[in-house]
N, C-alpha and C positions, 0 to 999 in steps of 0.2 A: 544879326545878319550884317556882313559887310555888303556893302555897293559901293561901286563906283562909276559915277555921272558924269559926261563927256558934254562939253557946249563949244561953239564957236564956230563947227562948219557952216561951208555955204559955199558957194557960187563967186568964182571970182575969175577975173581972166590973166592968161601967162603973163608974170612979170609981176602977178599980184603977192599980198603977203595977208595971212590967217593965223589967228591966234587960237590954238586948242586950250580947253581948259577941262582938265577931269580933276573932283571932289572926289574922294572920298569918306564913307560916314559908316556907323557900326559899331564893332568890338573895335575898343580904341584898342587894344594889345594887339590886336593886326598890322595894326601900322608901324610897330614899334621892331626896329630892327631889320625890315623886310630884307628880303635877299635881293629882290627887284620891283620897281615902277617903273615905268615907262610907256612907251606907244608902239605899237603894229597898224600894220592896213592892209586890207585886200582887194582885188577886184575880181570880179566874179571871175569864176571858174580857175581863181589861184587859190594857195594856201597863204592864210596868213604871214608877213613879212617884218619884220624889228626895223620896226625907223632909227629909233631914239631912246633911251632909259637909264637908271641909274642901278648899275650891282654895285652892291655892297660889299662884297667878299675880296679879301686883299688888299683889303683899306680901301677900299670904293674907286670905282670906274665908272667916269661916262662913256655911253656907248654913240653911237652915229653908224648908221648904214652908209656904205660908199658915197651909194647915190643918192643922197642928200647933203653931204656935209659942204661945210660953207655958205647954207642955203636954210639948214632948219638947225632952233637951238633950244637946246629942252633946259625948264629951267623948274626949282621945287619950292617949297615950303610945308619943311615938317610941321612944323606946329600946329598945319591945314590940313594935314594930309590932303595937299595938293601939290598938282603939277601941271607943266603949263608946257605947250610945242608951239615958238613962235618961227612959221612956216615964212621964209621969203623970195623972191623971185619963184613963184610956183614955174612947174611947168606941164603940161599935159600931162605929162605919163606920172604926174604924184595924184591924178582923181583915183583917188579909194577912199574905202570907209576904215575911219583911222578910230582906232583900242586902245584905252587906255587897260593895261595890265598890271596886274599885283603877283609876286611870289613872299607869302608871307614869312617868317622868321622858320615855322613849321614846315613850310616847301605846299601849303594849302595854295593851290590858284584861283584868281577873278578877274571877272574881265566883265568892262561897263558894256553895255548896250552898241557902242558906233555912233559917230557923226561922219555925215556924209559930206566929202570934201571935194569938188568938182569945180577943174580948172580946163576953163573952153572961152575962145573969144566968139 
């Protein structure tokens, strides 16, 4: 079974900075190749949203949602299968519960559990 493990939320006020960090553990051949990892986040009563992540396809792209760039940078290590969203200058409107996401070489998807990320002075 693949999982992936999300740590780092928490409570912090505008202007603060949060480090995400999602492991992945399982069939190592999941990891191997993937077409995507990265992060999403939602808040209630939306659909989940793509912050941050890495495709692979076309010799690989990072991604950034508008509304964070300059502000959050996603950063990896294969060898871990891990990834990391270091969040800067939050500001209110990024409180969600942030996903870490997998599309594996197969096009199989997983998504860790959420850490809940909540920016309020």
């Amino acid at each position: 079974q693949v999982q992936l493990v999300e740590s780092g939320g928490g409570l912090t006020q505008p202007g603060g900075s949060l480090r995400l960090t999602c492991v992945g553990s399982g069939n190592t051949f999941t990891f191997k190749g993937y077409n995507f990892m990265g992060w999403y986040r939602q808040t209630p009563g939306n659909e989940r949203e793509l912050v941050a992540g890495f495709f692979t396809a076309n010799g690989g792209t990072t991604h950034y949602a508008d509304s964070i760039k300059g502000r959050f940078t996603v950063s990896r290590d294969g060898a871990r299968n891990t990834i990391w969203l270091q969040m800067d200058n939050l500001k209110s409107e990024d409180t969600a519960v942030y996903f870490c996401h997998l599309i594996s070489a197969n096009k199989r998807e997983f998504w860790g559990r959420g850490t809940q990320v909540t920016v309020s002075s």
